[in-house]
N, CA, C and O atoms as CSV, one atom per row, in Angstrom:
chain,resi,resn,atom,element,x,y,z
A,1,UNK,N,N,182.179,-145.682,144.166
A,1,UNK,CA,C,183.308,-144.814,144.448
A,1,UNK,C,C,184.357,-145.600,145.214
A,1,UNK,O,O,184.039,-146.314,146.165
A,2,UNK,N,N,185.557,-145.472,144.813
A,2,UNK,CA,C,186.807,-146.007,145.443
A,2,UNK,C,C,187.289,-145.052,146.645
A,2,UNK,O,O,187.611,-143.866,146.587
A,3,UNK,N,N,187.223,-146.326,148.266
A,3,UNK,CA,C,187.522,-145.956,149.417
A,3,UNK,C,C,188.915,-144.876,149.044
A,3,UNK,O,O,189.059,-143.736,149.485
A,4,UNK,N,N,189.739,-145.524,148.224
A,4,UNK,CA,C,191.344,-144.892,148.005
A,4,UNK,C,C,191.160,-143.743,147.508
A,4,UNK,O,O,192.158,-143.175,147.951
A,5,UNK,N,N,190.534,-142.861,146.820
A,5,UNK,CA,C,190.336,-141.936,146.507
A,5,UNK,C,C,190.080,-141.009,147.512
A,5,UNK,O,O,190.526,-139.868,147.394
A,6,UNK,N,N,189.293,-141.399,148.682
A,6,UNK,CA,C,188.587,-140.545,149.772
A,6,UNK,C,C,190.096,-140.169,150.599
A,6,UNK,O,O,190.469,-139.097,151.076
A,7,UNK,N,N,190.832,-141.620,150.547
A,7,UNK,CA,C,191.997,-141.385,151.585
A,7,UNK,C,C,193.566,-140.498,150.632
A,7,UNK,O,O,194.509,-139.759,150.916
A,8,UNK,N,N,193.185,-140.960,149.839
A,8,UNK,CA,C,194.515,-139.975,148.592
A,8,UNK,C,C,194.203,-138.367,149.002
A,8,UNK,O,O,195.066,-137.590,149.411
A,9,UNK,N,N,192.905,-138.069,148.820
A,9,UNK,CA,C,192.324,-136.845,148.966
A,9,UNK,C,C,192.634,-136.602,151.017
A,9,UNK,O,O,193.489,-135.881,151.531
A,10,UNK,N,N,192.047,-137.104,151.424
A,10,UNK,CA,C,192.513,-136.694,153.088
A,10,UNK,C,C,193.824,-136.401,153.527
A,10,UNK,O,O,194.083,-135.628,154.449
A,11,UNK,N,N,195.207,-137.457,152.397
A,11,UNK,CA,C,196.200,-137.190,152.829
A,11,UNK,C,C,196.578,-136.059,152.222
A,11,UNK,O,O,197.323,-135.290,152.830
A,12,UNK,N,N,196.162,-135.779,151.009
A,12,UNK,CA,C,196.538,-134.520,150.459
A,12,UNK,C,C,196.244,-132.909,151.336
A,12,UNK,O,O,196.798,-131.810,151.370
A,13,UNK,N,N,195.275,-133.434,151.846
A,13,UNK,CA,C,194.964,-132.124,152.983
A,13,UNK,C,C,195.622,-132.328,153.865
A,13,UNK,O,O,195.948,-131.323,154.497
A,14,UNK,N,N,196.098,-133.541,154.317
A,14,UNK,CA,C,196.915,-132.994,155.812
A,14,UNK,C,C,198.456,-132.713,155.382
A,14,UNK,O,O,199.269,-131.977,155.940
A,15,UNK,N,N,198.560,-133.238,154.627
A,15,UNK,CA,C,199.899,-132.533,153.884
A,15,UNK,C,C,200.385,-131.135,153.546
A,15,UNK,O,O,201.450,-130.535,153.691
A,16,UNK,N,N,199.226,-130.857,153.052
A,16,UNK,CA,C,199.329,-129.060,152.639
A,16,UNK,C,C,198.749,-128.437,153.588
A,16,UNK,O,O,199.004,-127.241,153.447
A,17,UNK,N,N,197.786,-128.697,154.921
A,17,UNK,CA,C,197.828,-128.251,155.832
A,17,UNK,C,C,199.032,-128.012,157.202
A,17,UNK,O,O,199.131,-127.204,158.124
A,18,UNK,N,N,199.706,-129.025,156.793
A,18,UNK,CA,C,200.876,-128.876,157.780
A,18,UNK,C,C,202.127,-128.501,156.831
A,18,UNK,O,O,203.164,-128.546,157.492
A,19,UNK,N,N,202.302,-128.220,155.770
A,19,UNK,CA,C,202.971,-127.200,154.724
A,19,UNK,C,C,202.669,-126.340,155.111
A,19,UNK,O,O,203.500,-125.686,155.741
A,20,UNK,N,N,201.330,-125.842,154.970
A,20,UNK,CA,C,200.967,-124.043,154.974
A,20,UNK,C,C,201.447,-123.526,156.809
A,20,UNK,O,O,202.011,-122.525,157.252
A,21,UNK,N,N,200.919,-124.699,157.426
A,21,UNK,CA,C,201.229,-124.235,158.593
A,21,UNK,C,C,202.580,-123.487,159.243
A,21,UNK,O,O,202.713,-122.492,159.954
A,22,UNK,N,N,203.640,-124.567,158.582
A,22,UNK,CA,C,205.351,-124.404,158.677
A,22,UNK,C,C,205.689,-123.396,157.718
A,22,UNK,O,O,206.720,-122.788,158.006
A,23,UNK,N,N,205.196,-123.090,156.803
A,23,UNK,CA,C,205.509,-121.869,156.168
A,23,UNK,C,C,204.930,-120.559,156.063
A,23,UNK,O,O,205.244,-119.509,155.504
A,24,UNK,N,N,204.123,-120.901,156.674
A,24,UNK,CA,C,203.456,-119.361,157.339
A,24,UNK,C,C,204.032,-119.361,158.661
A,24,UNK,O,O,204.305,-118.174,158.841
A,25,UNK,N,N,204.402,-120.051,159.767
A,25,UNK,CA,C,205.366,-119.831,160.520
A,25,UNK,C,C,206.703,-118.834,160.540
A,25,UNK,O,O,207.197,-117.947,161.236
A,26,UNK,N,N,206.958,-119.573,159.311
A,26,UNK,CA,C,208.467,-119.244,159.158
A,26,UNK,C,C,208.309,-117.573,158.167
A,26,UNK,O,O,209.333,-116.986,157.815
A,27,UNK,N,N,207.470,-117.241,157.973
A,27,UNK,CA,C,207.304,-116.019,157.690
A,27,UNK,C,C,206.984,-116.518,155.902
A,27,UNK,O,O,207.357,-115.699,155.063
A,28,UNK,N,N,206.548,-117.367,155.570
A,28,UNK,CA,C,206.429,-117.282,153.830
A,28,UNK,C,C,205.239,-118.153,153.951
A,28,UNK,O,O,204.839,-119.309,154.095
A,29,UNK,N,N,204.795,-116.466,153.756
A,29,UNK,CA,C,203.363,-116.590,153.844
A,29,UNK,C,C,203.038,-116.892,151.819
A,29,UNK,O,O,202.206,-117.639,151.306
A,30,UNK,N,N,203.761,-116.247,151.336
A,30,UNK,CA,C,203.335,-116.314,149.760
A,30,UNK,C,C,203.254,-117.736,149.309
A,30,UNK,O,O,202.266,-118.297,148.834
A,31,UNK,N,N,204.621,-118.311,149.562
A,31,UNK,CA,C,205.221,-120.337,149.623
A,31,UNK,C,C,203.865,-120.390,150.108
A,31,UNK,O,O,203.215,-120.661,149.099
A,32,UNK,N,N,203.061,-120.285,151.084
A,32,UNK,CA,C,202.198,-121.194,152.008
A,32,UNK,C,C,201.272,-120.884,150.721
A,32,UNK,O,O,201.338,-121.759,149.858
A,33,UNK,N,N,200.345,-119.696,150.413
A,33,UNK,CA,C,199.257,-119.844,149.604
A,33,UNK,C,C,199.871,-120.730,148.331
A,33,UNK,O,O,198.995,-121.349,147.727
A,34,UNK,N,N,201.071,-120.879,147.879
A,34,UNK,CA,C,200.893,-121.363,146.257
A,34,UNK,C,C,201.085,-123.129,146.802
A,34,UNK,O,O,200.928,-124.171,146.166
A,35,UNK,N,N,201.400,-122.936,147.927
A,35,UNK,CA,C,201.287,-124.627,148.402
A,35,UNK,C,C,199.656,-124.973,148.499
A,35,UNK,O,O,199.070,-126.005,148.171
A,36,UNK,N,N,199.263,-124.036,148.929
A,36,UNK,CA,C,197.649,-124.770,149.291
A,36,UNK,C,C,196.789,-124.790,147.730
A,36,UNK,O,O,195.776,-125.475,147.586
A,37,UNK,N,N,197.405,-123.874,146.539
A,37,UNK,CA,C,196.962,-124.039,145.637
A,37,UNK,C,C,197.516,-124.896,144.682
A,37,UNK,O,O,196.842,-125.520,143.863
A,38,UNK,N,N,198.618,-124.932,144.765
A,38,UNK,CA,C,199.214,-126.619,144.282
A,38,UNK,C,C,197.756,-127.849,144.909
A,38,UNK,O,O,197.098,-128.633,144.225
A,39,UNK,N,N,197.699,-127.668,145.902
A,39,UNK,CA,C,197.139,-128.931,146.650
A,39,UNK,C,C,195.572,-129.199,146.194
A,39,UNK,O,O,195.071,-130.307,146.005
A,40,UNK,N,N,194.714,-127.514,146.024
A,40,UNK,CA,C,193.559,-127.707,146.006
A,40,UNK,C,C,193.792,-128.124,144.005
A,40,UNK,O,O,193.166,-129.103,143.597
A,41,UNK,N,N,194.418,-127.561,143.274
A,41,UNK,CA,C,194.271,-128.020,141.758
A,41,UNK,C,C,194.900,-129.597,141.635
A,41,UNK,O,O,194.502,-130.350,140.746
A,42,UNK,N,N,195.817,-129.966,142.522
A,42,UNK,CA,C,195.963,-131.428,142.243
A,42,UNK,C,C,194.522,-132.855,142.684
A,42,UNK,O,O,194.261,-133.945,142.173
A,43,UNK,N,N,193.919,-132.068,143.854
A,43,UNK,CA,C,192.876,-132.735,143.899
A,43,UNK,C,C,191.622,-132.047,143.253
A,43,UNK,O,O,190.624,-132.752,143.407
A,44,UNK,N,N,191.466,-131.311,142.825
A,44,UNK,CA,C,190.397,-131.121,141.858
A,44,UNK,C,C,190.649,-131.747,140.485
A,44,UNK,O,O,189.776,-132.025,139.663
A,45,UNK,N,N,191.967,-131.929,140.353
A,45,UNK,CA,C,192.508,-132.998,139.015
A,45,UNK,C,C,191.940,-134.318,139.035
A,45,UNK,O,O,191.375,-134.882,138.098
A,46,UNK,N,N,192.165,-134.800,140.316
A,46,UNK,CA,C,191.457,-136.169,140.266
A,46,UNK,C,C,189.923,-135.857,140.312
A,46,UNK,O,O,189.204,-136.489,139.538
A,47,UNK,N,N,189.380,-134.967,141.128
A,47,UNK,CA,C,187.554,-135.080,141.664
A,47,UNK,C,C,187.274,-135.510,139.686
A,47,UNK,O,O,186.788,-136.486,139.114
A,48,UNK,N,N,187.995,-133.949,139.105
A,48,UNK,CA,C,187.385,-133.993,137.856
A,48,UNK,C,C,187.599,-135.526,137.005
A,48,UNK,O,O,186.603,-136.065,136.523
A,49,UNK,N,N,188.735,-136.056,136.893
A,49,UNK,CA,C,189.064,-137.320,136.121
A,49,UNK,C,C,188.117,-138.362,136.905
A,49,UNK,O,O,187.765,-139.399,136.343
A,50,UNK,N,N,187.751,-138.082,138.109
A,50,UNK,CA,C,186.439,-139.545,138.118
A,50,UNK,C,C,185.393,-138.893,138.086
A,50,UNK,O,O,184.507,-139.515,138.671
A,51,UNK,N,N,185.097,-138.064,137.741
A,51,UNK,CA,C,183.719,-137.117,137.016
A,51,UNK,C,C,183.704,-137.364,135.564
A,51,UNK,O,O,182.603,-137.221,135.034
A,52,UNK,N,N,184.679,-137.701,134.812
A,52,UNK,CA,C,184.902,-138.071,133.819
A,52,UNK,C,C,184.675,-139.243,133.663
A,52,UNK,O,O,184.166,-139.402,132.554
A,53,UNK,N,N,184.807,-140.334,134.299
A,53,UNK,CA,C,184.672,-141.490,134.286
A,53,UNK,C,C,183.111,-141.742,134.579
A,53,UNK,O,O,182.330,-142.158,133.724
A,54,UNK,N,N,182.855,-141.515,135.558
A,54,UNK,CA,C,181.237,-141.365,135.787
A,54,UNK,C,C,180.677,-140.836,134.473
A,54,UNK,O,O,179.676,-141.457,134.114
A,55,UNK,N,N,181.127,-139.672,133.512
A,55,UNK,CA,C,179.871,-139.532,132.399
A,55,UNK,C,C,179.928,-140.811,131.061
A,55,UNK,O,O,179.086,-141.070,130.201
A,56,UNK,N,N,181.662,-141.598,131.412
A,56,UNK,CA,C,181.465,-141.953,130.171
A,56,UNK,C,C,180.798,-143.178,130.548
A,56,UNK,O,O,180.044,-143.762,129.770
A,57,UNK,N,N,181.100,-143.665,131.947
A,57,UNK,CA,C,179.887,-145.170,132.519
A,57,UNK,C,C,178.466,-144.512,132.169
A,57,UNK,O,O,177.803,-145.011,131.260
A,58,UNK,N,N,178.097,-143.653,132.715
A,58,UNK,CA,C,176.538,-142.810,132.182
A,58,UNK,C,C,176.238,-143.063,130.636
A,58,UNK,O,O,175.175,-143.593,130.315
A,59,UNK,N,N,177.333,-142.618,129.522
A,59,UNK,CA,C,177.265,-142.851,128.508
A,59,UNK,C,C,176.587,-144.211,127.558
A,59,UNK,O,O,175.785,-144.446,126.655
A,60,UNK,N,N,177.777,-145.030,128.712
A,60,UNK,CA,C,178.093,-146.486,128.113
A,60,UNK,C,C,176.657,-147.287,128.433
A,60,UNK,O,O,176.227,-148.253,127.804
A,61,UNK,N,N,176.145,-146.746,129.371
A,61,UNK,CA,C,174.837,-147.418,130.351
A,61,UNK,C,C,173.609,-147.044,129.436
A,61,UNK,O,O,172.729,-147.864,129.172
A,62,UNK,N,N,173.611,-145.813,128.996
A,62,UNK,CA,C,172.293,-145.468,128.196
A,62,UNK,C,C,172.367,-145.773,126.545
A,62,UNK,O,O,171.509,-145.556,125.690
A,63,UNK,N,N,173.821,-146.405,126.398
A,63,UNK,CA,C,174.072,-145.963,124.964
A,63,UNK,C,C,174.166,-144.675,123.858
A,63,UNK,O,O,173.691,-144.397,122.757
A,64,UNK,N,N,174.889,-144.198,124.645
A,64,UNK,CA,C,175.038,-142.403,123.928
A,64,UNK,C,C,175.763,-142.298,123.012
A,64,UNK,O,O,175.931,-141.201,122.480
């Protein structure tokens, strides 16, 4: 597993954590949830694309 991935993913949370924060502040509260769901489907985009990669190394390893 690539260190950069762990840290792409950490910055992505403190990003949309201090988004949601300032916009639930400011009274937009709705902005804040579609920010945190922007954030959680952009990193579930990647988890999944190196889940993908992992089956086709699995693949390539057993000869499938």
């Amino acid at each position: 597993m690539d260190v950069d991935l762990i840290f792409k993913i950490a910055a992505i949370g403190i990003l949309v954590s201090v988004l949601n924060q300032v916009l639930s502040r400011s009274g937009r509260d709705e902005q804040a949830t579609m920010t945190t769901l922007a954030g959680l489907v952009v990193v579930l985009m990647m988890v999944v694309q190196q889940i993908s990669n992992l089956f086709e190394l699995v693949k390539e390893l057993f000869g499938l």
